[in-house]
C-alpha positions in Angstrom: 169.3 135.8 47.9 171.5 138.6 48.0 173.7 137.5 44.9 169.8 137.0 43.1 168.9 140.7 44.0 172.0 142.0 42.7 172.3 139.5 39.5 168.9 141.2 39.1 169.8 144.9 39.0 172.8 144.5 37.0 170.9 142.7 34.2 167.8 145.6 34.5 171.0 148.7 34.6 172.0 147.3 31.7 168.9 146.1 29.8 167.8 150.0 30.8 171.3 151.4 29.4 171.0 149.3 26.1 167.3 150.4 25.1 168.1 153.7 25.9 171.1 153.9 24.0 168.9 152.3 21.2 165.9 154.5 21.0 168.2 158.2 21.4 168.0 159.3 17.4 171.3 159.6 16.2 172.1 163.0 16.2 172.1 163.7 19.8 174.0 161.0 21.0 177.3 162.5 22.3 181.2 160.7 22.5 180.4 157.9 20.1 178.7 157.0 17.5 175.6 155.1 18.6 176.5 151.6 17.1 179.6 151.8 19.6 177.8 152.9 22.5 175.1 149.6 22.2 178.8 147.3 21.6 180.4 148.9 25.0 177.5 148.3 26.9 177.0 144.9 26.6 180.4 144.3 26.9 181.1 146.1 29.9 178.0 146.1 31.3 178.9 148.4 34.5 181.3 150.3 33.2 179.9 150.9 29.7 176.3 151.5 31.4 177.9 154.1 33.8 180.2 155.7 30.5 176.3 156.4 28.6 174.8 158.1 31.2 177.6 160.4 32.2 178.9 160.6 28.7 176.8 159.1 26.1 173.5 160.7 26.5 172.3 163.8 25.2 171.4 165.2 28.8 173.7 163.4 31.3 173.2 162.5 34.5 175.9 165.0 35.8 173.9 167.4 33.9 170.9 166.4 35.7 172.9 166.4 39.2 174.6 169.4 39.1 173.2 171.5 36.7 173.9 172.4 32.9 177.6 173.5 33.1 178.4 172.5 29.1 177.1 175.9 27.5 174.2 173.9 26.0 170.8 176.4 26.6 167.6 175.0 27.8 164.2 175.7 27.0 164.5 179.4 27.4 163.0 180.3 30.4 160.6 183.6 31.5 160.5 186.3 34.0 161.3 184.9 37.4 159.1 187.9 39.3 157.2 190.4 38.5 159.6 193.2 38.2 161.6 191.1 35.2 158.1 191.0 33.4 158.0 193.4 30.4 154.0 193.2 30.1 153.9 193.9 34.2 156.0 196.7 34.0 154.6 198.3 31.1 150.9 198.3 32.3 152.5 200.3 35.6 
């Protein structure tokens, strides 16, 4: 049963890492070109699924986990509390 459960999650992880390889346009695909990234993940299902999260993907999961570190910006972002709002400090 166990060797069913896992059979199962390795063939969803990489049925998951494939389509999303897949549907990211072209231009934001990092590392590889996108072509490559489909080929390494069917061939090496865990390792190549693993590789296009952490490397692959336009946001990565390490991104995700520990924050942007790569220099990319965000969505910019507003005041955090009232005394860093312009509008709030100028109707003082």
């Amino acid at each position: 049963m166990l060797r069913v459960v896992i059979a199962v999650a390795l063939l969803a992880f990489t049925v998951f890492c494939i389509v999303d390889a897949i549907q990211t346009e072209e231009g934001q695909v990092r590392g590889l070109p996108k072509p490559l990234w489909v080929i390494v993940c069917l061939i090496f299902p865990v390792a190549g699924g693993l590789a296009w999260l952490i490397a692959g993907r336009p946001r990565s999961l390490l991104d995700i986990i520990f924050g942007n570190r790569g220099g990319r910006s965000g969505p910019p972002r507003g005041p955090l509390g009232p005394d860093d709002d312009p509008d709030f400090l100028r109707d003082l």
